[in-house]
HTML snippet that shows the backbone in 3Dmol.js (N, CA, C, O; Angstrom):
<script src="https://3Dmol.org/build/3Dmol-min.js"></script>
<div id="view" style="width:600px;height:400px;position:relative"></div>
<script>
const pdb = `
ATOM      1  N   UNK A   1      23.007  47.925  -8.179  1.00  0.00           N
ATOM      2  CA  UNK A   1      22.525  47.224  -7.005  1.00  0.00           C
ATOM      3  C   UNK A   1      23.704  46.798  -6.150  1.00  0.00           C
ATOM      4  O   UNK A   1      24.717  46.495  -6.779  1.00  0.00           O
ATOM      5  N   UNK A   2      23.747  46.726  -4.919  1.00  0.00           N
ATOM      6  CA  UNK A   2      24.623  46.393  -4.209  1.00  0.00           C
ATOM      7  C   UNK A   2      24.851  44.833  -4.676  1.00  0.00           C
ATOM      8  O   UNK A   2      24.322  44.138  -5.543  1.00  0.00           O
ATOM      9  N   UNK A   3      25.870  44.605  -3.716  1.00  0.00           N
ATOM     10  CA  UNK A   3      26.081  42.671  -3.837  1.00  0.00           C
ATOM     11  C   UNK A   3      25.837  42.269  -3.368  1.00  0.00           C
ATOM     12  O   UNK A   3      26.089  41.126  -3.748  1.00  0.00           O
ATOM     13  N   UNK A   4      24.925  42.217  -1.715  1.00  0.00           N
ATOM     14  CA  UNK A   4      24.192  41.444  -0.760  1.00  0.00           C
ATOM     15  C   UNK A   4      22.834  41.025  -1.672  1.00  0.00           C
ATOM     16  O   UNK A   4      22.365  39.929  -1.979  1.00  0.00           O
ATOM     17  N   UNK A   5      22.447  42.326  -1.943  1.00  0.00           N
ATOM     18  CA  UNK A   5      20.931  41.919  -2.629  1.00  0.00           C
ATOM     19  C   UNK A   5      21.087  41.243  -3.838  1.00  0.00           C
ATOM     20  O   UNK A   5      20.441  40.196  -3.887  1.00  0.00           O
ATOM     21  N   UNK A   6      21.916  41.586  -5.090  1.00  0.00           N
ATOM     22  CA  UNK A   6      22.200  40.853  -5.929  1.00  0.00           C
ATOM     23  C   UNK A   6      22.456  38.947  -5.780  1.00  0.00           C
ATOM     24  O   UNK A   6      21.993  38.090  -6.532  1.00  0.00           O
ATOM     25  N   UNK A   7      23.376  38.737  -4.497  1.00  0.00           N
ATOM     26  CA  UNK A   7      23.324  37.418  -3.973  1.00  0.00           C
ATOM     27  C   UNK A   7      21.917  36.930  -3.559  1.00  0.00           C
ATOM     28  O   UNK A   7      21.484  35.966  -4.192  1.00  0.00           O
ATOM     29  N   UNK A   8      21.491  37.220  -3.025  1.00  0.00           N
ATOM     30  CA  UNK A   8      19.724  37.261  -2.291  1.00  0.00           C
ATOM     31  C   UNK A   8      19.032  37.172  -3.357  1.00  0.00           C
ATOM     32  O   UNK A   8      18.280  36.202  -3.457  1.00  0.00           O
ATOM     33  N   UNK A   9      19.084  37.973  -4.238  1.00  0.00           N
ATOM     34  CA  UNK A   9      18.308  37.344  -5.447  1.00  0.00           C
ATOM     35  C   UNK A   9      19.061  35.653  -6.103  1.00  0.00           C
ATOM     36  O   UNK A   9      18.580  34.530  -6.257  1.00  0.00           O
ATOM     37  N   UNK A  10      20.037  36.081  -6.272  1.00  0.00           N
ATOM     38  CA  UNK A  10      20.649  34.249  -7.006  1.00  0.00           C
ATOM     39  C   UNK A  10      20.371  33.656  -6.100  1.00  0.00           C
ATOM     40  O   UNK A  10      19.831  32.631  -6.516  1.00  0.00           O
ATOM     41  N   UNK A  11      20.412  33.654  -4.711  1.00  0.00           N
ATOM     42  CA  UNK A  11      20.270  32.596  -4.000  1.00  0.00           C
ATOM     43  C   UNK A  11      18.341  32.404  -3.973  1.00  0.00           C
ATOM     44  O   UNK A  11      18.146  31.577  -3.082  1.00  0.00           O
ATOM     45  N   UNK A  12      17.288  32.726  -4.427  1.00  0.00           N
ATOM     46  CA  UNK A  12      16.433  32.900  -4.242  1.00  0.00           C
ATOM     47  C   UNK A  12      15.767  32.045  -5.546  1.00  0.00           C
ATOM     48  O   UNK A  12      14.763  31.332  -5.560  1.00  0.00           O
ATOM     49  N   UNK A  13      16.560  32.334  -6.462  1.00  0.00           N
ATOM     50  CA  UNK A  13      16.528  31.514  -7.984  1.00  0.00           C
ATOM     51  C   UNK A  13      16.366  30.691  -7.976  1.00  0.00           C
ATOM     52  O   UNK A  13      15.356  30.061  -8.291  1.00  0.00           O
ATOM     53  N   UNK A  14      17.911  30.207  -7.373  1.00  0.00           N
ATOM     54  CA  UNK A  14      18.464  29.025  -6.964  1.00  0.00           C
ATOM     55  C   UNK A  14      17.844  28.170  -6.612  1.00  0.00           C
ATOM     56  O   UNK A  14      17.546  27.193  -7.299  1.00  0.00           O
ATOM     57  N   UNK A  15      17.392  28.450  -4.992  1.00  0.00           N
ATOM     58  CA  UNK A  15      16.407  27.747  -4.353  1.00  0.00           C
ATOM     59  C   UNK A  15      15.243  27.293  -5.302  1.00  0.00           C
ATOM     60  O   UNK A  15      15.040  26.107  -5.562  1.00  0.00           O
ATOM     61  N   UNK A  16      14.529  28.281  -5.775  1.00  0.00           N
ATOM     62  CA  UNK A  16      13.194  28.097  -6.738  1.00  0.00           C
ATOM     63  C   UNK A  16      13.386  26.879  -8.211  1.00  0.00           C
ATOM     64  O   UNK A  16      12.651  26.047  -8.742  1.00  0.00           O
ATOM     65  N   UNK A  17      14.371  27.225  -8.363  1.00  0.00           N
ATOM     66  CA  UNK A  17      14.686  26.052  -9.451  1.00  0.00           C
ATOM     67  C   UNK A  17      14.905  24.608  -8.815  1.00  0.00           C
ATOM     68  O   UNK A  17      14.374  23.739  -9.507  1.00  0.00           O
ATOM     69  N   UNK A  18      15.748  23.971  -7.325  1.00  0.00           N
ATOM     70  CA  UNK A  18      16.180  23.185  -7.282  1.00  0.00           C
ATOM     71  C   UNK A  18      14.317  22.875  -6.797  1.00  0.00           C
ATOM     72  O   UNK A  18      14.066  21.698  -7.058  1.00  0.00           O
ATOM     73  N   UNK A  19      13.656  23.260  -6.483  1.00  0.00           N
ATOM     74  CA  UNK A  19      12.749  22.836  -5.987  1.00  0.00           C
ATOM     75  C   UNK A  19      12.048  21.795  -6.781  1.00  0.00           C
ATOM     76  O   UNK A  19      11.739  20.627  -6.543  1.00  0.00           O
ATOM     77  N   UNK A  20      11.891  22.601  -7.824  1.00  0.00           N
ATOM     78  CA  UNK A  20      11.571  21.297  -9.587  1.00  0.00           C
ATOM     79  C   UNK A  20      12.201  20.463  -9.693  1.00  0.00           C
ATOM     80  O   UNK A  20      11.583  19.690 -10.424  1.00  0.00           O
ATOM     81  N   UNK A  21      13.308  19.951  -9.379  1.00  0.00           N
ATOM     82  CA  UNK A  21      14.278  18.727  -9.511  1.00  0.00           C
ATOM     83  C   UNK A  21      13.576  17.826  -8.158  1.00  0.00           C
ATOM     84  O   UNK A  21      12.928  16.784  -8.251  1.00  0.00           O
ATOM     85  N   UNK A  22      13.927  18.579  -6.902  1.00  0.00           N
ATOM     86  CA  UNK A  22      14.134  17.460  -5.856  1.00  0.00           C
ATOM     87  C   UNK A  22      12.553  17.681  -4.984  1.00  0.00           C
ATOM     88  O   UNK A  22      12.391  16.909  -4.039  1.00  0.00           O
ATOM     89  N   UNK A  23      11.779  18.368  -5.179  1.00  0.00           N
ATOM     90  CA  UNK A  23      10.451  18.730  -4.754  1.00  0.00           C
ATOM     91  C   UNK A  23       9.239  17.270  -5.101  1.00  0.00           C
ATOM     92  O   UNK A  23       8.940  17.179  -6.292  1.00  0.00           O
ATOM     93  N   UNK A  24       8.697  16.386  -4.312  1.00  0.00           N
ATOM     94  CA  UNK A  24       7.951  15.440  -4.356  1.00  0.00           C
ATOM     95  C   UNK A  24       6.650  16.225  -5.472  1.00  0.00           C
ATOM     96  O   UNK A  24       6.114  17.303  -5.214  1.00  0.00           O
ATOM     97  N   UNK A  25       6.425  15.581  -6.404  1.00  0.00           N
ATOM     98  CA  UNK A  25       5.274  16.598  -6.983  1.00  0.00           C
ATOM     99  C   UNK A  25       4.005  15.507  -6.660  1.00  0.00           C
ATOM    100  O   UNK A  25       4.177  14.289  -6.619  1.00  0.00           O
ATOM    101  N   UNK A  26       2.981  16.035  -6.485  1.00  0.00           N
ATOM    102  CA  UNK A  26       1.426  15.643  -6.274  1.00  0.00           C
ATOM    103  C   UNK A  26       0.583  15.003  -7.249  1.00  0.00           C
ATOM    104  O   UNK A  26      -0.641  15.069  -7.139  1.00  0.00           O
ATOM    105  N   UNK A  27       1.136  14.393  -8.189  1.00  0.00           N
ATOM    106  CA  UNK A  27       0.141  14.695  -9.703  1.00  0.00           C
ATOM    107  C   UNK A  27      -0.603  12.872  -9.143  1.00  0.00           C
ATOM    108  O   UNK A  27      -0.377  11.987  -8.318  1.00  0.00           O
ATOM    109  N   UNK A  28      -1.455  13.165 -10.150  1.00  0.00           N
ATOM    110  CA  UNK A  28      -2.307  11.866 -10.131  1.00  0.00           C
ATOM    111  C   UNK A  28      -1.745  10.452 -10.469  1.00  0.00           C
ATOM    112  O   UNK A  28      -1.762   9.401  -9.828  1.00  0.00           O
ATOM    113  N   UNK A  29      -1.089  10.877 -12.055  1.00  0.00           N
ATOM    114  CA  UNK A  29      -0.069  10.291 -12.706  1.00  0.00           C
ATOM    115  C   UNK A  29       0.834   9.750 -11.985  1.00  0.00           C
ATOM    116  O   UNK A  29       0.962   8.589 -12.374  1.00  0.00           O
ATOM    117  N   UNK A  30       1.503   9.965 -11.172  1.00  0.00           N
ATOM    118  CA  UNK A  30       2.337   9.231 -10.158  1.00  0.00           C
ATOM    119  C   UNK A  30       1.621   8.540  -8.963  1.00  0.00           C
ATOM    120  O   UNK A  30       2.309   7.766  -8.296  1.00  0.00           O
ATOM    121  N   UNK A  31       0.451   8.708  -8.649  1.00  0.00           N
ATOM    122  CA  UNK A  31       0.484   7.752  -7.785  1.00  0.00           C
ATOM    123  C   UNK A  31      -0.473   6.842  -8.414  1.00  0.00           C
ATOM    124  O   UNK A  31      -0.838   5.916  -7.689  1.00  0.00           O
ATOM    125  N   UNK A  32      -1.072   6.899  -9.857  1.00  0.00           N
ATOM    126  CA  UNK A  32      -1.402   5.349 -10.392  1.00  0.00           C
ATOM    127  C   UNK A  32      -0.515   4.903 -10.590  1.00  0.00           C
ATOM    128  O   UNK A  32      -0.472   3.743 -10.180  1.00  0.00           O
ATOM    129  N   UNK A  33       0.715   5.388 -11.272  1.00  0.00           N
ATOM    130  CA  UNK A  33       1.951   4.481 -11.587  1.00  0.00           C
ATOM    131  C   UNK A  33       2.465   3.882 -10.625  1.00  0.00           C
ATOM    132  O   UNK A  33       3.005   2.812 -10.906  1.00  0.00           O
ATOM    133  N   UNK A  34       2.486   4.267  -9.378  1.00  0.00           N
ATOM    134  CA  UNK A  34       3.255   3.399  -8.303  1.00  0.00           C
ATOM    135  C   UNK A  34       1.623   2.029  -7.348  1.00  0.00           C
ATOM    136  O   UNK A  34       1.574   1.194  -6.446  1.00  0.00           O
ATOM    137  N   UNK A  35       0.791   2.580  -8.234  1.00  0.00           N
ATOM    138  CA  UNK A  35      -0.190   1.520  -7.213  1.00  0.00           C
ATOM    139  C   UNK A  35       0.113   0.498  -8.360  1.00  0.00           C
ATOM    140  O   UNK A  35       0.308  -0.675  -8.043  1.00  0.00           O
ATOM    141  N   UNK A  36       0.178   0.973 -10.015  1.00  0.00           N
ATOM    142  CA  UNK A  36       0.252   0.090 -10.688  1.00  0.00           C
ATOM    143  C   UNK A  36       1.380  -1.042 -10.750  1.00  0.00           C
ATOM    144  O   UNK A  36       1.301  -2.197 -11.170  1.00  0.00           O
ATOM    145  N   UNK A  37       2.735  -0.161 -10.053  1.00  0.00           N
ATOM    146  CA  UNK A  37       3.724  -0.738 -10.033  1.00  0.00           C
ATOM    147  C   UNK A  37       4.005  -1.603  -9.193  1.00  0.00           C
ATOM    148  O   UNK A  37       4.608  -2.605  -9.578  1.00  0.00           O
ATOM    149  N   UNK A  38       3.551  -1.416  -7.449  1.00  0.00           N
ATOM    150  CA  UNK A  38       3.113  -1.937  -6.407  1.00  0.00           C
ATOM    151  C   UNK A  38       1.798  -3.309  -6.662  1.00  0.00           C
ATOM    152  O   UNK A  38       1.367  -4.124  -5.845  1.00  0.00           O
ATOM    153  N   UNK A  39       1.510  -3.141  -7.873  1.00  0.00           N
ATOM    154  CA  UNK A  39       0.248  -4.504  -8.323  1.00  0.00           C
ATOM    155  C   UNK A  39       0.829  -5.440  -9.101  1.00  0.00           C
ATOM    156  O   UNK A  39       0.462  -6.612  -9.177  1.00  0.00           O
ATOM    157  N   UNK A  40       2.046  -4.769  -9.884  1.00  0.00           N
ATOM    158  CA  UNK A  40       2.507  -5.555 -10.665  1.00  0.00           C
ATOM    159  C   UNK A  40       4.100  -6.606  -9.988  1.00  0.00           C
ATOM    160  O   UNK A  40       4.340  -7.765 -10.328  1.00  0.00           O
ATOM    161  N   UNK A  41       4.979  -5.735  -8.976  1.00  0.00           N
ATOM    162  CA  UNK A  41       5.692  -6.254  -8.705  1.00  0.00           C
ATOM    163  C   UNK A  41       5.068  -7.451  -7.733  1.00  0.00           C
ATOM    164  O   UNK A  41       5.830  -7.681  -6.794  1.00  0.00           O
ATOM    165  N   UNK A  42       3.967  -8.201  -7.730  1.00  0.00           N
ATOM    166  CA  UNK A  42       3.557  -9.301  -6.475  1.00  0.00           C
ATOM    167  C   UNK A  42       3.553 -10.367  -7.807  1.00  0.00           C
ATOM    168  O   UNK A  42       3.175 -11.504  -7.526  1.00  0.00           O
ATOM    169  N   UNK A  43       3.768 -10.227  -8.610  1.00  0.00           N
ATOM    170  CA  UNK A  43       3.430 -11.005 -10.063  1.00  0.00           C
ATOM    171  C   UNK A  43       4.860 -11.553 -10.380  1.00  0.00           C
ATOM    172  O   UNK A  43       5.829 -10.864 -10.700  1.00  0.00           O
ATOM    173  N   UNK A  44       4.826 -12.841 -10.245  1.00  0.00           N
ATOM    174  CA  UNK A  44       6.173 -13.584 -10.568  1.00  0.00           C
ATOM    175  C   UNK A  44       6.383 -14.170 -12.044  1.00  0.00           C
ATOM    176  O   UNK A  44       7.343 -14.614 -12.673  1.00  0.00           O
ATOM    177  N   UNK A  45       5.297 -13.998 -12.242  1.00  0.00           N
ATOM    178  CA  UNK A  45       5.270 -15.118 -13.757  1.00  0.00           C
ATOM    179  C   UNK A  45       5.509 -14.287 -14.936  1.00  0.00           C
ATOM    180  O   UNK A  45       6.075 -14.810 -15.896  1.00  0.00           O
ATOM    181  N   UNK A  46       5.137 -13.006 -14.991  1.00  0.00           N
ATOM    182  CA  UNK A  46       5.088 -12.027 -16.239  1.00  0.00           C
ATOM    183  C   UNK A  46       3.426 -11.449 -16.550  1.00  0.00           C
ATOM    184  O   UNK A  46       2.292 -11.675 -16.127  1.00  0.00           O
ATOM    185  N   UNK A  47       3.984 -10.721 -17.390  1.00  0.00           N
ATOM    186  CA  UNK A  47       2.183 -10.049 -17.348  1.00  0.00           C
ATOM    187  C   UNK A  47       1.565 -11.358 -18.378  1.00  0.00           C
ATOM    188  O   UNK A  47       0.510 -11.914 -18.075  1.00  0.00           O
ATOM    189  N   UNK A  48       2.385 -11.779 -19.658  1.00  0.00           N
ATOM    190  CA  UNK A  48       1.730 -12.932 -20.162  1.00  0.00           C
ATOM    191  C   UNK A  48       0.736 -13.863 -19.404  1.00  0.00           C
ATOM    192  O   UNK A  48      -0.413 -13.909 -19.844  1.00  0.00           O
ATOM    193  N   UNK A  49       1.031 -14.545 -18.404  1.00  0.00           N
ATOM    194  CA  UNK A  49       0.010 -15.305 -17.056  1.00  0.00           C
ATOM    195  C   UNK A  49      -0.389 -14.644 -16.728  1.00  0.00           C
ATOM    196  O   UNK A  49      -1.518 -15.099 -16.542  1.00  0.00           O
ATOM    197  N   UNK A  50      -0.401 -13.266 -16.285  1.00  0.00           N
ATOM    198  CA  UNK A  50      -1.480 -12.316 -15.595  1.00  0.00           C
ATOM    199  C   UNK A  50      -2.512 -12.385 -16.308  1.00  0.00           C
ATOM    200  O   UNK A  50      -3.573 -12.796 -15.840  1.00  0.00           O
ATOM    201  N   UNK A  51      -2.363 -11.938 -17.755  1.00  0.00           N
ATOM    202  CA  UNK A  51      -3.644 -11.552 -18.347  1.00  0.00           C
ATOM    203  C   UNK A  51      -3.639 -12.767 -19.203  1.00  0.00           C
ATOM    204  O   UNK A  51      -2.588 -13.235 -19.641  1.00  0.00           O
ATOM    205  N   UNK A  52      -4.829 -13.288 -19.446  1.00  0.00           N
ATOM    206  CA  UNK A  52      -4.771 -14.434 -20.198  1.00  0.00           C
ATOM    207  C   UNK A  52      -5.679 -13.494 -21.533  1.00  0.00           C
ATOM    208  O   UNK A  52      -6.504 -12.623 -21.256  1.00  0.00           O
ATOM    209  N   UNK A  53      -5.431 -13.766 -22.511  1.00  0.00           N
ATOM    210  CA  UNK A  53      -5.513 -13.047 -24.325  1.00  0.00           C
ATOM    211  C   UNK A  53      -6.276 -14.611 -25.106  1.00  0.00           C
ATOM    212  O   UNK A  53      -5.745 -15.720 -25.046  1.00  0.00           O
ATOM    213  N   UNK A  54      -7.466 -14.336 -25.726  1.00  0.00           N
ATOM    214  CA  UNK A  54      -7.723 -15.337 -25.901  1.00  0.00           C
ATOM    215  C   UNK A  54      -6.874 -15.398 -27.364  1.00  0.00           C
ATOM    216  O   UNK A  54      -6.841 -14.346 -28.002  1.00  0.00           O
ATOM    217  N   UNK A  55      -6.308 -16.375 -27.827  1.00  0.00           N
ATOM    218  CA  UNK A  55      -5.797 -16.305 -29.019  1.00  0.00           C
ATOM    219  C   UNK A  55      -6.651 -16.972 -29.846  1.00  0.00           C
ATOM    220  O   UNK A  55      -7.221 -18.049 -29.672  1.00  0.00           O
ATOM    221  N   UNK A  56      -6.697 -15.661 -31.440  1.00  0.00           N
ATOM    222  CA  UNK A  56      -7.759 -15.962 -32.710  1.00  0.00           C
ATOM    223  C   UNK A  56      -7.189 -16.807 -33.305  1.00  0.00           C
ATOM    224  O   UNK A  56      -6.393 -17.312 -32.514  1.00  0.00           O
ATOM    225  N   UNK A  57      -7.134 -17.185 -34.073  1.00  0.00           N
ATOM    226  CA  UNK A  57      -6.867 -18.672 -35.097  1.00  0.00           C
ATOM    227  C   UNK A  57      -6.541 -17.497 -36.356  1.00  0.00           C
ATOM    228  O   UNK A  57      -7.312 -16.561 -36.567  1.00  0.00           O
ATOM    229  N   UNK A  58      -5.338 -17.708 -37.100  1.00  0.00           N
ATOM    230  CA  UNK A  58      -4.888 -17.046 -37.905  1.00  0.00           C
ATOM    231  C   UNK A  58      -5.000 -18.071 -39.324  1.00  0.00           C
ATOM    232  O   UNK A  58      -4.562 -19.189 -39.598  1.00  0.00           O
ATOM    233  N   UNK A  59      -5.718 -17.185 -39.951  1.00  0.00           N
ATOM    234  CA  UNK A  59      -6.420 -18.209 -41.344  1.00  0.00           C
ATOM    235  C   UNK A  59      -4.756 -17.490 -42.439  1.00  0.00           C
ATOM    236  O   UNK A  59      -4.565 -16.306 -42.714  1.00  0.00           O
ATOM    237  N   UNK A  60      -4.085 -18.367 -42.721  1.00  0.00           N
ATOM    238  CA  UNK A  60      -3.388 -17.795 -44.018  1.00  0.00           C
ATOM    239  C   UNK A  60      -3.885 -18.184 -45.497  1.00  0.00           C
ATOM    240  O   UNK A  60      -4.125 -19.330 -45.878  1.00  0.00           O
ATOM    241  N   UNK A  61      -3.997 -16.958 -46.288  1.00  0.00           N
ATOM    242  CA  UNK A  61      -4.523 -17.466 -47.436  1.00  0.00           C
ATOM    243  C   UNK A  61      -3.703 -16.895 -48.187  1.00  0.00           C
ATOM    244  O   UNK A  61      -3.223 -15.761 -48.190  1.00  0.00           O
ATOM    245  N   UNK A  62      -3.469 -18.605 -49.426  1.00  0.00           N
ATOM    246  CA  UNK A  62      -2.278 -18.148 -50.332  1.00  0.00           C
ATOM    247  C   UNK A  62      -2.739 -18.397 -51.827  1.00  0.00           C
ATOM    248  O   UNK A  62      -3.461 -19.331 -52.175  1.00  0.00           O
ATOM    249  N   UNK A  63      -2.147 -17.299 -52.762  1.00  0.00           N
ATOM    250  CA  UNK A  63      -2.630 -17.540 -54.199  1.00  0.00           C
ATOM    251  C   UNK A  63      -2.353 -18.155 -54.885  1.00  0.00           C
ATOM    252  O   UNK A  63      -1.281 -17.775 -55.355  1.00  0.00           O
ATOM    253  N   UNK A  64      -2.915 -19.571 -55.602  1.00  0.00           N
ATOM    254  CA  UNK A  64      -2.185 -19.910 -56.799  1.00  0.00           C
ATOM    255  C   UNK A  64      -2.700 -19.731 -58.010  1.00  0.00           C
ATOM    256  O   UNK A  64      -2.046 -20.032 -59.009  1.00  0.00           O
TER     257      UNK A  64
END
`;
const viewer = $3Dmol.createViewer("view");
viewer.addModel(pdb, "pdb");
viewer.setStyle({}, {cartoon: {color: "spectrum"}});
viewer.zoomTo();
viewer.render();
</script>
């Protein structure tokens, strides 16, 4: 093969690969994570105060 086309192909690779690195991807998964993230950063206190957990009463039982 000549070396113009041989370049034209690497450069064609090239391109196609960097696209996966720096290419915005569409998935669903990313934009719950950023609404989730966008819900969570207005929250000053911690998620502990966000969500209130009712706490069970922990029975310890010991043998004698």
């Amino acid at each position: 093969m000549d070396t113009n086309i041989k370049l034209n192909i690497m450069i064609g690779k090239v391109y196609i690969m960097s696209l996966r690195f720096f290419e915005l991807p569409n998935f669903f998964n990313y934009t719950m994570a950023d609404g989730i993230y966008n819900l969570l950063k207005l929250i000053k206190t911690g998620l502990v105060n966000f969500v209130k957990v009712k706490s069970q009463p922990i029975f310890n039982l010991t043998y004698s």
